[in-house]
C-alpha positions, 0 to 999 in steps of 0.5 A: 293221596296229596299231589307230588308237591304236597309230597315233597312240602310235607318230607322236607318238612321233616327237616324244616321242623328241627330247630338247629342251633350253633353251638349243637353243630361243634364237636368241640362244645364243653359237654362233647368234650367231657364226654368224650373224656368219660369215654376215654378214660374207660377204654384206657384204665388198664387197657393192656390187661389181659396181657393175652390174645383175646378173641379176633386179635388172633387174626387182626394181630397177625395182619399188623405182623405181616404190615410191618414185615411187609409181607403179602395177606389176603383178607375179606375186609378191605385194608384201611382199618387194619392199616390204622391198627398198624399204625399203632403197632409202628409207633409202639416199635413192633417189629412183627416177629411174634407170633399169633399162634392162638387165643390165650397166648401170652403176648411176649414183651416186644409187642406194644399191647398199649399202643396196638389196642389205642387206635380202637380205644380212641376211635371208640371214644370218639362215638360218644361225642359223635352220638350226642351231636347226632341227636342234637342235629335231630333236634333233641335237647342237650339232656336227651343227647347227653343220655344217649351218650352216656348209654354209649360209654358204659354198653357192654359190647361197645366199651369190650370191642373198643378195649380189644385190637379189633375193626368194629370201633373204627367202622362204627366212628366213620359210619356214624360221622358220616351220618352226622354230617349228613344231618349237618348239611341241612343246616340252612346256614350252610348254603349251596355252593358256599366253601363251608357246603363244599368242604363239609360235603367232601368230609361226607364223602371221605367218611363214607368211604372210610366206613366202607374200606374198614368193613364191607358191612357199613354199607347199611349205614352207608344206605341210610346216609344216602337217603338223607342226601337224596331227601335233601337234594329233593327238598331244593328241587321245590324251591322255585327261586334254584333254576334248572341249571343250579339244580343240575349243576348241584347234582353233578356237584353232589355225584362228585362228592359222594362218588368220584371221592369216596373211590379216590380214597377207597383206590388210594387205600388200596394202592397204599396197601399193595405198596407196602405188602411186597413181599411173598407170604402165605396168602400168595395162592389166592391170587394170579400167578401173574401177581404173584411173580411181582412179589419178592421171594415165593413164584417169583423167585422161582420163575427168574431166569425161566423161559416165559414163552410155552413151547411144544416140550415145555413143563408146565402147571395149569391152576384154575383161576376162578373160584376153587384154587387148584391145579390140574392133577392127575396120579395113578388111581383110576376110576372105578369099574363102577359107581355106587350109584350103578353106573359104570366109568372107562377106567382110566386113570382119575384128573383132579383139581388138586389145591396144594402144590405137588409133583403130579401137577405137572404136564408136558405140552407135546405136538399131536403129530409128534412123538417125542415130548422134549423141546427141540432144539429149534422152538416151536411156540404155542399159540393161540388156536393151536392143538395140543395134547397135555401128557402128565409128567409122572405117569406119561398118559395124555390128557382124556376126554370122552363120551363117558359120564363124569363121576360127579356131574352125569351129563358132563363128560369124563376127563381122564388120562388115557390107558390103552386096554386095547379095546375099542375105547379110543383115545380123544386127547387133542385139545385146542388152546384157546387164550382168553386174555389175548390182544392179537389173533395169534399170540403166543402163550406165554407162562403166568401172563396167559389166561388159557381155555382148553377145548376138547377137539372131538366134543367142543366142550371146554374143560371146566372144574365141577365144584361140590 
């Protein structure tokens, strides 16, 4: 084992060793150029054939639809690849009507096919040259580059996704620039500080997080870009002619870079996307109902002219916000008597977390003193700390819960609503409300805005969703 500075002498030698010439570090050189010509002309030849939907386009074509109808997705990969897939789509003129119903359909003759499939097909050219100038920057001959590339052009899978509306060519260009020019910041022509090291530092930092709002799974060629910077600040900090503060001020240079950019961008992609999706559409359930009140048509339309503050005779529906979507149901099946496992239940009438939207999601919030369930003519708010009781509106029974097992999870108790069999199985309905977004000890809660817990009075327990 040598000591730390042997350590560092022999990783930065890893670096010191390849030889960087010139003319390696343009991505503009002759033979970059015809590769990438070579490239292109494969992805290109016939590239609207087939004239169908193939495989992801299925989804990926839909988004572009719903982009340029301006209406409002939901989806798992971030947004900017699929805005770039747009971007072809508007040039072209789609308009959004067609419909992405199933792999195979004929696509009709006001979908731009050639346009919608050019973005992936220039960016999946663009690898090529970016691969060659990556094994330049490791020190490889031009030959061995140039193989590289050439592999590159003719793989099957990269040449098929590159033909195709799909993500994989865009992420792949943005991770794979993003390592090239982590590789072309060890150049020691390019010097700390100097207007060519800032500038290729911010091409880093975009590209990196171009890489990571077109699929989340870039981020383990994100990882590897990562560690070439580290090894490159590492090999400054054993230069002995930086002082402590150049080194210091380098670092907070590079956090910079590599940190506060990448989240501009990454923030900026997102704000694009929200201001052009402003319209309610099939995705709107997988987000708040205080989100979904900004958008054009759907909750929205819905809610306007409504009372927004939640008063003791007001209707309302509780949908859970974390994990499962769903809403607070209940109908008139009840418990069975017993269980297949032996154990037995109240009988009472079933609570569910139902998931669409129906009738028997709704409930009346009712005072615990008072019989009535309407709203009087003199309102009185809800707020928070307040106690409740939930009455459903299609069977008129309150909201339940008691020390008996749940159906699904034994030591959680029951909830239910109540029925009256006139035995000694009372009722425990009162509920306490408690606001978990709240600014104020006593603010009032408000439709859509409020975030709300119930808490059984009786047990203390919180009402939760049991997900199986």
């Amino acid at each position: 084992m040598g000591t730390s500075t042997e350590i560092k002498e022999k990783w930065c030698l890893l670096g010191a060793t390849m030889k960087l010439l010139p003319e390696q570090l343009n991505l503009g050189n002759p033979l970059s150029l015809l590769l990438f010509a070579g490239a292109l002309g494969t992805r290109l030849w016939k590239i609207s054939t087939p004239n169908n939907i193939v495989f992801d386009e299925l989804h990926f074509g839909k988004f572009i639809a719903l982009y340029m109808q301006r209406t409002f997705f939901f989806d798992y990969h971030p947004p900017f690849g699929k805005q770039l897939l747009t971007l072809g789509g508007w040039l072209g003129g789609f308009d959004g009507e067609f419909t992405f119903e199933k792999i195979g359909q004929e696509y009709s003759e006001n979908v731009p096919v050639w346009n919608m499939r050019l973005v992936p097909a220039l960016f999946g050219s663009l690898v090529v040259p970016v691969v060659y100038c990556i094994i330049t920057e490791m020190g490889f001959s031009a030959f061995t580059a140039s193989l590289a590339a050439f592999m590159v052009i003719f793989d099957n899978a990269l040449l098929t996704q590159s033909r195709l509306m799909l993500l994989e060519p865009v992420f792949i260009f943005f991770s794979f620039f993003a390592l090239l020019v982590a590789l072309k910041l060890r150049n020691p022509q390019i010097r700390t500080f100097s207007v060519r090291w800032l500038f290729w530092m911010g091409i880093l930092g975009v590209s990196m997080a171009a890489a990571a709002t077109v699929k989340y799974v870039s981020v383990f060629t994100l990882l590897v870009v990562l560690v070439e910077v580290i090894r490159n600040f590492w090999c400054h900090i054993n230069n002995k002619h930086l002082s402590a503060k150049l080194l210091w001020v380098e670092l907070l240079t590079r956090l910079v870079m590599l940190i506060v950019v990448p989240l501009l961008f990454y923030f900026t992609v997102f704000y694009v996307h929200l201001s052009i999706l402003i319209r309610a559409g099939p995705h709107d359930n997988h987000m708040t109902s205080a989100f979904q009140s900004n958008l054009e048509g759907g909750l929205s339309s819905i809610i306007t002219g409504q009372p927004r503050e939640v008063v003791y005779g007001s209707q309302i529906t509780l949908r859970h916000t974390h994990g499962s979507l769903c809403w607070l149901h209940s109908h008139k099946q009840l418990y069975p008597l017993r269980y297949d496992d032996g154990r037995g239940s109240s009988h009472q009438q079933q609570v569910t977390c139902y998931s669409f939207k129906d009738v028997n999601n709704w409930w009346i919030v009712k005072h615990p003193d008072r019989e009535s369930v309407l709203v009087e003519d003199k309102l009185h708010p809800v707020h928070h700390g307040d106690i409740v009781q939930l009455v459903h509106g299609m069977t008129n029974r309150a909201l339940n819960s008691h020390n008996v097992a749940a159906p699904l999870t034994p030591t959680d108790q029951e909830v239910s609503c109540y029925i009256d069999y006139h035995i000694q199985l009372t009722s425990h309905s009162t509920w306490r409300v408690e606001l978990v977004n709240r600014k104020s000890a006593d603010e009032q809660w408000m439709a859509v805005q409020s975030s709300v817990r119930l808490i059984h009075v009786d047990s203390g327990q919180s009402l939760k969703v049991i997900i199986m």
